[in-house]
GUFI-922500 format. One record per residue (C-alpha): y, z, x; residue in one letter. Coordinates in steps of 0.5 Angstrom, whole numbers. Each point is the difference from the previous one (the first is absolute). Layout:
      Y      Z      X  resn
      Y      Z      X     a
...
//
This chain:
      Y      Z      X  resn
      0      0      0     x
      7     -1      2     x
      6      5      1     x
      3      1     -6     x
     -5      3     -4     x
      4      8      0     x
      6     -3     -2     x
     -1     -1     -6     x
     -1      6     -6     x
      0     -4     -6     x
     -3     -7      1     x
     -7     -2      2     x
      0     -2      8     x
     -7     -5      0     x
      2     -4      5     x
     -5      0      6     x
      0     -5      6     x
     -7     -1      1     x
     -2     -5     -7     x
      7     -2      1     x
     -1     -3      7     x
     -6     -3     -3     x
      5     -5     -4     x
      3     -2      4     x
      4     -7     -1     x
     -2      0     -6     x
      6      2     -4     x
     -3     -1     -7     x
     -6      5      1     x
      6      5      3     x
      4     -1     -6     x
     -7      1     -4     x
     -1      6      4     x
      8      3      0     x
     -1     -1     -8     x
     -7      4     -1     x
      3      6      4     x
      7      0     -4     x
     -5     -1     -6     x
     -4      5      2     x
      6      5      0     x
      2      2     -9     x
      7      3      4     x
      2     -7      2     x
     -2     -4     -6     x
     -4      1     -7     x
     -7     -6     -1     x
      3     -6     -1     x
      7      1      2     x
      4     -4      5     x
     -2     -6      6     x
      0      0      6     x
      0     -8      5     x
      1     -2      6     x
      3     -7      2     x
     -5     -4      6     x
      0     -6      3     x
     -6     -5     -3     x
     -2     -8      0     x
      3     -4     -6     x
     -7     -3     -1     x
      3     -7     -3     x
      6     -1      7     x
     -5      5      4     x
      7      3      3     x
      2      7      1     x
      3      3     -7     x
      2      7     -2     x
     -4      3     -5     x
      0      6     -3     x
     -6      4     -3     x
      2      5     -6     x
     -4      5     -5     x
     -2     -5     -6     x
      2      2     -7     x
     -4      6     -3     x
     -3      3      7     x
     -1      6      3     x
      3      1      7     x
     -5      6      0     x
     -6     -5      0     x
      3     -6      2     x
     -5     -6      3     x
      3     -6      2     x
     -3     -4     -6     x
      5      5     -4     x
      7     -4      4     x
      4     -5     -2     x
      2     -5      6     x
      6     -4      0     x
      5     -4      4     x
      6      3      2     x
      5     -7      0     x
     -3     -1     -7     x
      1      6     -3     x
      7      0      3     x
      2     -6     -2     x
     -1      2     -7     x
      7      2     -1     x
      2     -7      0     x
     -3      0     -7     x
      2      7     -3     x
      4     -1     -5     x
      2      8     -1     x
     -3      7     -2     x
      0     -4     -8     x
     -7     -4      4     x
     -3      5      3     x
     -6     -1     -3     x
     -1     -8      1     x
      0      3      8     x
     -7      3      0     x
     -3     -8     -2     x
      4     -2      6     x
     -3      5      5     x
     -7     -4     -1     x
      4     -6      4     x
      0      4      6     x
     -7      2      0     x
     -3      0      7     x
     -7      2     -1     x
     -4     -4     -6     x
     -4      8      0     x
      7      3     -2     x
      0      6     -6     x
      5     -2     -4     x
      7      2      4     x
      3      5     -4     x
      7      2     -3     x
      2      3      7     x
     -1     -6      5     x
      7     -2      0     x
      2      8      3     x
     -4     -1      6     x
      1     -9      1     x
      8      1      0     x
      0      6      6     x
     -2     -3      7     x
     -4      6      3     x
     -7      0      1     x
     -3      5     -4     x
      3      3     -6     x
     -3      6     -5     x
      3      0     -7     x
     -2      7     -2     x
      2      5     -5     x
     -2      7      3     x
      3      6     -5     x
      4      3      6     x
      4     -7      1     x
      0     -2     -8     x
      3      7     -1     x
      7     -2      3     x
      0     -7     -3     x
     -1      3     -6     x
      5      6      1     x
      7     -2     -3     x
      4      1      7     x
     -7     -3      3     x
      5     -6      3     x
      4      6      4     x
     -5      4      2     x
     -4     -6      3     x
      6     -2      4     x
      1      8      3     x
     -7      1      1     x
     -1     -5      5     x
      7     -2      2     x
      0     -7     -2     x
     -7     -2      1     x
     -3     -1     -6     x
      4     -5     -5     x
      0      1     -7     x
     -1     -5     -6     x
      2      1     -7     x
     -6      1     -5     x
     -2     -8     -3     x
     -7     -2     -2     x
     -4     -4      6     x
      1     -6      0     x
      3     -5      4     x
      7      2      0     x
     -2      6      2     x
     -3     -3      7     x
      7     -3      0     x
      3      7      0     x
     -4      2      5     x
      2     -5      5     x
      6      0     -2     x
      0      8      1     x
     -2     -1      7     x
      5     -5      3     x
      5      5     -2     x
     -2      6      3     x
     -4     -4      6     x
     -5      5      4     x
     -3      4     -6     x
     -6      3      0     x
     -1      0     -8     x
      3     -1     -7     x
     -2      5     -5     x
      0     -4     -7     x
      3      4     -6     x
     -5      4     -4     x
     -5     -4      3     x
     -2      1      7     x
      1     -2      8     x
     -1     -7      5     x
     -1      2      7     x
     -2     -4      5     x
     -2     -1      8     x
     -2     -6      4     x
     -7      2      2     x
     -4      3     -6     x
      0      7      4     x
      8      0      1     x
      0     -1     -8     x
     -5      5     -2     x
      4      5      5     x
      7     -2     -3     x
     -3      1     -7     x
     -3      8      2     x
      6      1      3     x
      4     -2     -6     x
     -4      4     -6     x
     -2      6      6     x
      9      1     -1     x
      0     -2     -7     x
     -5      6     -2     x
      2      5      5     x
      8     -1     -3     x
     -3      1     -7     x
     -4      6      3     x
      7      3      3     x
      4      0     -7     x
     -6      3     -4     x
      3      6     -4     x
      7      0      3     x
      4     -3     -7     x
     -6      5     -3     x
     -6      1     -2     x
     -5     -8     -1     x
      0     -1     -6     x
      5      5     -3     x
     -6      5      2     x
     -5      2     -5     x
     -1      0     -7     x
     -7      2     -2     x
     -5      3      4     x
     -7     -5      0     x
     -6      4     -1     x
     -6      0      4     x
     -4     -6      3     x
     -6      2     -4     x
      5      0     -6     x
      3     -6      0     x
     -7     -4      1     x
     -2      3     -6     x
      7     -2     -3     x
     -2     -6      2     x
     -6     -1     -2     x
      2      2     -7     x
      6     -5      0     x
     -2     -6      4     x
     -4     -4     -7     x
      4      2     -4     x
      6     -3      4     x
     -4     -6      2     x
     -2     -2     -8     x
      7      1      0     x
      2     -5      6     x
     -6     -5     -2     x
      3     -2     -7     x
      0     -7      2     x
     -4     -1      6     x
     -6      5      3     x
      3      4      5     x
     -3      4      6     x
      4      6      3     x
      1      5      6     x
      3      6      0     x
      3      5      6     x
      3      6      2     x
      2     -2      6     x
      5      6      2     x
      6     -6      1     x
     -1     -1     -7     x
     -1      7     -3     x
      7      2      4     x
      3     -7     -4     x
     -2      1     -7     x
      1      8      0     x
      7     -1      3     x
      7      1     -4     x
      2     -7      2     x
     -5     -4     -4     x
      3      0     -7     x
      6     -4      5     x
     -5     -4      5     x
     -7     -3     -4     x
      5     -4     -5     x
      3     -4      7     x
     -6     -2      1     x
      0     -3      6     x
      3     -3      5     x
     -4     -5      5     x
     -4     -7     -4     x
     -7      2      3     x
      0      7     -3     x
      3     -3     -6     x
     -5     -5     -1     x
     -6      5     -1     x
      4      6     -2     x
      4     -4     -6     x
      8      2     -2     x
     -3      7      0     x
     -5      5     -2     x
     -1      5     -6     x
      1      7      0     x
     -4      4     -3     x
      3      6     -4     x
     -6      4      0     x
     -1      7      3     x
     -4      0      6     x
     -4      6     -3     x
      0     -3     -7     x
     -6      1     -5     x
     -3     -7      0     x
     -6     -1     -3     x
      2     -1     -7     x
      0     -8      0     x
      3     -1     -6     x
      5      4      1     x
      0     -2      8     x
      1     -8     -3     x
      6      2     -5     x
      5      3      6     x
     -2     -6      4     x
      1     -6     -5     x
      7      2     -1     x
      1     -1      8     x
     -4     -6      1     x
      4     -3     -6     x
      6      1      4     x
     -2     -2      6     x
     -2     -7     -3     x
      6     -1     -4     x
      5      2      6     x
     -4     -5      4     x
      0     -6     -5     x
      7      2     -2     x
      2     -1      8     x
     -5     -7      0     x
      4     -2     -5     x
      8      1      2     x
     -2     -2      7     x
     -5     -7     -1     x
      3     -7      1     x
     -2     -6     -4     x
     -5     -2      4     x
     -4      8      2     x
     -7      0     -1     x
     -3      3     -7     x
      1      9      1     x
     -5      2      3     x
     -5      7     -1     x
      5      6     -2     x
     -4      5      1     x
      3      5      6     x
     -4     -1      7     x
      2      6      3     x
     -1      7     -5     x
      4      6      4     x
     -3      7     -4     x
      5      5      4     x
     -4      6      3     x
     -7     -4      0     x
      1     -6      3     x
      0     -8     -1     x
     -4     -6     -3     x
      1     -7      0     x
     -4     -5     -3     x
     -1     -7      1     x
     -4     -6      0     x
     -6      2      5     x
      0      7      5     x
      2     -2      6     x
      7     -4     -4     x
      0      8     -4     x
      0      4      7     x
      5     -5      4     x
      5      1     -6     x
     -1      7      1     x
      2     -1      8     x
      5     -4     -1     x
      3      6     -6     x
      0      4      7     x
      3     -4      5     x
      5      0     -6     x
      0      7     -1     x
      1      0      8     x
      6     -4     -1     x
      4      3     -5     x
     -2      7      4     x
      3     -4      6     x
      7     -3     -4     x
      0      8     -4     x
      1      2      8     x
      5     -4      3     x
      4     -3     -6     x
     -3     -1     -7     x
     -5     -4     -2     x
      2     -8     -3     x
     -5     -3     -4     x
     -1     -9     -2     x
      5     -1     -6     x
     -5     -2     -6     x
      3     -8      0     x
     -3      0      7     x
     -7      4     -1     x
     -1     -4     -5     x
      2     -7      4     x
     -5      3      6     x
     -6      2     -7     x
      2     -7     -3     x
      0     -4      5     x
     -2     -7     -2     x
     -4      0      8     x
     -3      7     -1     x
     -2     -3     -7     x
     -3     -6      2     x
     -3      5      6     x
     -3      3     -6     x
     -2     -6     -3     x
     -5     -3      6     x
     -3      7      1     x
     -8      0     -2     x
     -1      2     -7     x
     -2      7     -1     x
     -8      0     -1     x
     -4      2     -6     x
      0      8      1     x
      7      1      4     x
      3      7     -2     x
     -7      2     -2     x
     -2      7      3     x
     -8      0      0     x
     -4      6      1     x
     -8     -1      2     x
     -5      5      0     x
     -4      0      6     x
      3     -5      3     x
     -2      1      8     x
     -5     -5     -1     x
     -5     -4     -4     x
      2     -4     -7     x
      6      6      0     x
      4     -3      7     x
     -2     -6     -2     x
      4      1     -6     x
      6      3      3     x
     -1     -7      6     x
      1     -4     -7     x
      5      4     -4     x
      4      0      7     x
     -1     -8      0     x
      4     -1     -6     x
      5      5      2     x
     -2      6     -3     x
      2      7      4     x
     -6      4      0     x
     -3      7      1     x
     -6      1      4     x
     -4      6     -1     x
     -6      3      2     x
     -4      6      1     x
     -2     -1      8     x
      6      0      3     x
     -2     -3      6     x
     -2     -6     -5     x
      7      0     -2     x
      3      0      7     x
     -3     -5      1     x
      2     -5     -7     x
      6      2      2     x
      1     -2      7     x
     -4     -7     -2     x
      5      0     -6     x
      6      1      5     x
     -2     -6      4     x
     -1     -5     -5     x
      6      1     -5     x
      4      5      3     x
      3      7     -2     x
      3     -1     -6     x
     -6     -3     -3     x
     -4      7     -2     x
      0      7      1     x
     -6      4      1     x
     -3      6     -3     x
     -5      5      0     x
     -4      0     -7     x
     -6      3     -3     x
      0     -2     -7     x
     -3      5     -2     x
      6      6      3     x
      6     -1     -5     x
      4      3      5     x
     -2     -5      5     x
      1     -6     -6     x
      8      3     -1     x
      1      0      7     x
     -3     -7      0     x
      5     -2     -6     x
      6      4      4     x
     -1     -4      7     x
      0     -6     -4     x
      7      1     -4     x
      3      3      7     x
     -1     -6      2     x
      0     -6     -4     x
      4      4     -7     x
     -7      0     -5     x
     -7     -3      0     x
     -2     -5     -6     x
     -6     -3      2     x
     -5      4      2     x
     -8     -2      1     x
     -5      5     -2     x
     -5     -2      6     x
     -2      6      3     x
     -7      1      0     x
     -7      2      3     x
     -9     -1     -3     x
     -6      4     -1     x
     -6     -4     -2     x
     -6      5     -1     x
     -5      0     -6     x
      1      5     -6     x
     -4      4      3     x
      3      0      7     x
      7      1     -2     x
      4      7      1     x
      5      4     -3     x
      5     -2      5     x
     -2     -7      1     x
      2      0     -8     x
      6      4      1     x
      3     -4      6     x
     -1     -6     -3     x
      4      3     -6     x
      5      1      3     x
      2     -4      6     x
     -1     -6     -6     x
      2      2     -7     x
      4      6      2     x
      4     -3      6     x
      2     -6     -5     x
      2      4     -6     x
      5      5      5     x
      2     -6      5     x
      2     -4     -7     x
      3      6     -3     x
      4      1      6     x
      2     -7      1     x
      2     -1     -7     x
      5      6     -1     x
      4     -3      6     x
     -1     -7     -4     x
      3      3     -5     x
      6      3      4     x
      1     -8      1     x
     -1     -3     -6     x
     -2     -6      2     x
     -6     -1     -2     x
     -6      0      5     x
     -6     -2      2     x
     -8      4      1     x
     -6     -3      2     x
     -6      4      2     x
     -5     -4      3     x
     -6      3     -3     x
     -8     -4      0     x
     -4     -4     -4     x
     -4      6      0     x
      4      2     -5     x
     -3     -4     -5     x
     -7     -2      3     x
     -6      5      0     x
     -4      1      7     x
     -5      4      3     x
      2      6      4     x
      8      0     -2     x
      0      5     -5     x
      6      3      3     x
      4     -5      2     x
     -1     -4     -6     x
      2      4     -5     x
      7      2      5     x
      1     -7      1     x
      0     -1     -8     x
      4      6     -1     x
      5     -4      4     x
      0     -5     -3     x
      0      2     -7     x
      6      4      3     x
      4     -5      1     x
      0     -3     -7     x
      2      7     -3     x
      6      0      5     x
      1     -8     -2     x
      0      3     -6     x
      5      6      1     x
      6     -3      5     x
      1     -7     -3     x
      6      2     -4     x
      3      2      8     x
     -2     -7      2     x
     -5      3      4     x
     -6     -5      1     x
     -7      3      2     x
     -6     -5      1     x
     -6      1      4     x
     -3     -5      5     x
     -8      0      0     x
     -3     -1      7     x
     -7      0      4     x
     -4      0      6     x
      7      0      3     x
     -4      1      7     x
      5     -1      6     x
      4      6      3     x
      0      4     -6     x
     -3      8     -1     x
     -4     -1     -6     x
     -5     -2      4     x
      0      6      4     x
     -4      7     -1     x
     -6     -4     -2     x
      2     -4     -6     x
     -2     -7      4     x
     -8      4      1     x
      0      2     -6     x
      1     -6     -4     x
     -4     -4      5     x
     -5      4     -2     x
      1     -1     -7     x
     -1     -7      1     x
     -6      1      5     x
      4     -4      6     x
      3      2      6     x
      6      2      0     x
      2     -7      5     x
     -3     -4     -6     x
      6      3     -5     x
      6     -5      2     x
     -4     -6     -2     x
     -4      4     -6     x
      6      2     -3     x
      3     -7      0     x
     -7     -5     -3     x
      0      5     -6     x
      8     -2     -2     x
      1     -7     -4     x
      5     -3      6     x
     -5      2      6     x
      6      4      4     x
      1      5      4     x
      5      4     -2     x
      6      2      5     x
      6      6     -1     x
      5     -6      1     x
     -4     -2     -7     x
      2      6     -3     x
      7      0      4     x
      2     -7     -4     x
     -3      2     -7     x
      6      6      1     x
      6     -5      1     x
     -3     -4     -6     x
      2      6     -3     x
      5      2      1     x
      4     -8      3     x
      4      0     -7     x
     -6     -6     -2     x
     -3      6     -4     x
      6      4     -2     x
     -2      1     -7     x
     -6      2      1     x
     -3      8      0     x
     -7      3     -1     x
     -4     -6      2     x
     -6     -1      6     x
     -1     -4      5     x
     -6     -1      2     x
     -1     -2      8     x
     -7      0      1     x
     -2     -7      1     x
     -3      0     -7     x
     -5      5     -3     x
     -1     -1     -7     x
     -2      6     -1     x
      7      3      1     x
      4     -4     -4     x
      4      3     -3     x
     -1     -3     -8     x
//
């Protein structure tokens, strides 16, 4: 590593000399590397948010001489996870020379199509709107940011003063205007003013640095945030307690997680009126010292400041009037004091679409709030997916941040409403919107599967996960479940699932599972009663506990998971989905399997007395008859397959194929098979339709169902 690591208190110094040399020459794969290290760090921009580039030296492919070329972030990148497929490539010149053909701020729009004249690369992301701040400066590498400390000033009322004292004129200042072309015009025109200049802070939205080499920029940029941060550190509590001081008190954390859990699916019915949301909640103590603050009244309805905290956060949040330690239990009463504050939520926010939109703005969007501040406890924020909701509650914090830094130094100024609805309803974010894939069939679907480490159960998860479910993994065997979660991780990512110990026959365990799954993803409406075991043994061999374990782990495990996750469905009321995966032994009569068959049975008759019972909620529940689903699963275990290879008077090698020459199709029957029947369920195709069973044997006709 090199010097420079102790300088710095409030900035992460990742730099390390060894992987640089490596890089050597290659300037793009040093951008690739700067970007990933500035990324890495949410101090100095928040997912998604800024662009890094650097200007080389390449071979035009057409005239085969030296041209400028200048690779920046594509539009929709991370710089925290950048790759070089996630750059845009285009010629310095070209870019430039389109001031030729602007035709003033009125046209900004038409610049975006033009920037595809001066691509350089045909592999290139489509360049974003932020390409022409970085084409007009003439340094070698550049980083557009928009870190907390550095937004706080340009987001402050004196912020112009404050950046011109704090680093004597080294940093310049352009007033707040939506990026665009224009604005890279300002940039330039900034530096030809004040010639020698480090950076420019852009009011209320965030920093240019900049270096001749990419360690010079990435140094400069610490340098600059590392000064902004430590003079905000400097003024906090000298014009006053943050935030005006304390208003309420928050209660413990094991109370607020309660709180949560009680509120999270009624405040998700809420927000899911037009769209299935999935939700997040955190106590983080940055937002507990925000929302518990004399200054909140005053701040939350600003909104904020910075257009990539705007974006994910909306014009701003709702709070919640709710008592920290109030009595929440009573639904009906819980609903009657919400509806009033949703309500208002979505008559301000159309009432602002409607004073501030243009002949030609894109139709209103959802007016359900994103972030839900509930003072003493913590917030929540809903969105279209998990990772969309926790980035949303991140950028919430970097604005907490911001408004906090501003309090200190100055006060805090917000985007005017006509300009955050210009940067919501942009034409270009609209058509952003546009190419982006179509939301899969089980979008804003939390699922929980029981026995899903392994077996039909895992498949299921794999398959509701493929179709954009969110999921809850559970299992009783802790090892097992590590390692589904691990596999899980690696396959879809951490926002995809959550896990959860779960012995379906513990009621404590199935409320412990139901609160992880509101803590993380807001609720759970589909739940797959899937968990199970066998005993196959004469009349005679069977025991008591053979009886009673069979009864329980099948027909009191699905009565107490669908009983637990049916009061959650209806704090939603948005309907639900249960589907237990039962057996055609539940209508077929065999040798050996008194115990097992009658559970099986029990289960299925069960469900249609719960189809029966939930249908005014809209709560769906049917049934999916397997058998012989041999591969990785449990059920197997314990001496069911000897058991039933006797049975039949073959070898337990002999069952695969046994099992499928006595079905109709002659199949094999597969846990993915079991997996496909579960999303023909619950789709949409089927939407419709409730106690009914699906048989996936292969065809035995001894178990058809009439």
């Amino acid at each position: 590593m090199s010097a420079n690591t102790t300088q710095f208190k409030h900035v992460s110094y990742l730099w390390d000399d060894a992987k640089a040399a490596e890089l050597a020459g290659d300037e793009v794969g040093l951008l690739i590397y700067r970007s990933n290290l500035l990324g890495a760090d949410l101090r100095l921009t928040n997912y998604g948010g800024g662009n890094t580039s650097c200007k080389v030296i390449g071979k035009d492919p057409l005239t085969g001489k030296e041209v400028e070329v200048m690779w920046i972030k594509g539009s929709g990148g991370d710089i925290g996870t950048l790759k070089k497929s996630g750059l845009a490539a285009l010629y310095v010149d070209r870019l430039r020379s389109l001031k030729n053909v602007y035709r003033g701020i009125e046209f900004e729009d038409e610049m975006v199509e033009l920037f595809n004249h001066s691509i350089f690369d045909l592999n290139s992301k489509a360049p974003s709107i932020d390409t022409p701040l970085h084409g007009f400066l003439p340094f070698k590498h550049i980083d557009h940011l928009h870190p907390d400390a550095a937004i706080a000033i340009a987001a402050a009322k004196h912020g112009k003063q404050i950046t011109h004292d704090l680093f004597d004129g080294a940093i310049g200042w352009v007033d707040w205007q939506r990026p665009g072309f224009d604005l890279g015009l300002q940039l330039k025109e900034c530096l030809d003013t004040n010639p020698g200049i480090r950076g420019i802070m852009l009011g209320s939205h965030g920093l240019f640095t900049w270096g001749d080499t990419a360690y010079e920029s990435y140094i400069n940029t610490l340098e600059v945030i590392e000064k902004c941060a430590e003079y905000l550190e400097q003024n906090y509590g000298k014009k006053g307690p943050v935030f005006g001081g304390a208003k309420i008190q928050s209660i413990n954390g094991t109370e607020r997680k309660k709180q949560a859990v009680a509120l999270a699916p009624v405040l998700r019915g809420f927000c899911s009126s037009k769209t299935k949301m999935i939700g997040h909640f955190t106590d983080d103590p940055r937002v507990l010292e925000y929302i518990n603050s004399n200054d909140l009244e005053r701040l939350a309805p600003m909104g904020t400041s910075c257009p990539d905290h705007f974006l994910r956060t909306k014009i701003s949040p709702l709070v919640l009037s709710l008592k920290p330690d109030e009595d929440i239990t009573d639904i009906i009463l819980l609903k009657e004091k919400l509806t009033p504050a949703f309500e208002d939520y979505r008559k301000m926010y159309g009432d602002y679409y409607n004073t501030c939109k243009h002949a030609n703005s894109p139709a209103i969007r959802d007016a359900n709030p994103v972030v839900i501040l509930y003072p003493g406890v913590g917030m929540f924020t809903f969105a279209k997916d998990k990772q969309t909701a926790r980035v949303a509650a991140e950028f919430y914090i970097n604005a907490i941040n911001v408004m906090k830094g501003a309090e200190a130094i100055s006060e805090y100024t917000s985007l005017p409403r006509q300009e955050a609805f210009d940067i919501e309803y942009w034409l270009l974010e609209e058509a952003k919107l546009q190419r982006m894939p179509k939301p899969k069939a089980l979008s804003g679907r939390i699922a929980l599967i029981t026995g899903s480490a392994g077996g039909i159960g895992k498949a299921i998860a794999k398959k509701l996960v493929e179709e954009g479910a969110v999921v809850v993994l559970n299992d009783m065997n802790a090892e097992r479940l590590e390692g589904a979660g691990e596999e899980f991780k690696k396959k879809f990512g951490k926002d995809a699932y959550t896990t959860a110990l779960l012995d379906v026959t513990s009621s404590g365990q199935i409320q412990e599972a139901m609160a992880t799954a509101i803590l993380a993803f807001g609720g759970v409406d589909l739940v797959v009663n899937n968990a199970g075991l066998s005993i196959s043994k004469s009349i005679a061999d069977h025991t008591e506990k053979d009886w009673d374990l069979l009864y329980n782990v099948l027909v009191k495990g699905q009565f107490l998971v669908t009983q637990a996750a049916v009061a959650v469905m209806k704090k939603q009321d948005i309907g639900g989905d249960i589907i237990n995966i039962v057996s055609k032994n539940a209508l077929v009569s065999g040798p050996n399997n008194a115990g097992y068959g009658s559970a099986k049975a029990a289960q299925l008759h069960l469900s249609r007395l719960n189809a029966a019972e939930l249908g005014a909620d809209k709560i769906r529940v049917n049934v999916i008859n397997p058998d012989a689903v041999i591969s990785d699963s449990n059920i197997w275990a314990g001496g069911w397959a000897e058991g039933r290879a006797k049975a039949y008077g073959i070898t337990v090698e002999e069952l695969p194929a046994y099992y499928a020459k006595r079905t109709l199709l002659n199949e094999v029957i597969l846990p993915e098979d079991i997996a496909n029947a579960c999303f023909a369920l619950t789709g949409g195709l089927l939407n419709k339709s409730t106690g009914n069973v699906i048989n996936v044997d292969g065809g035995v006709a001894a178990g058809f169902v009439r």
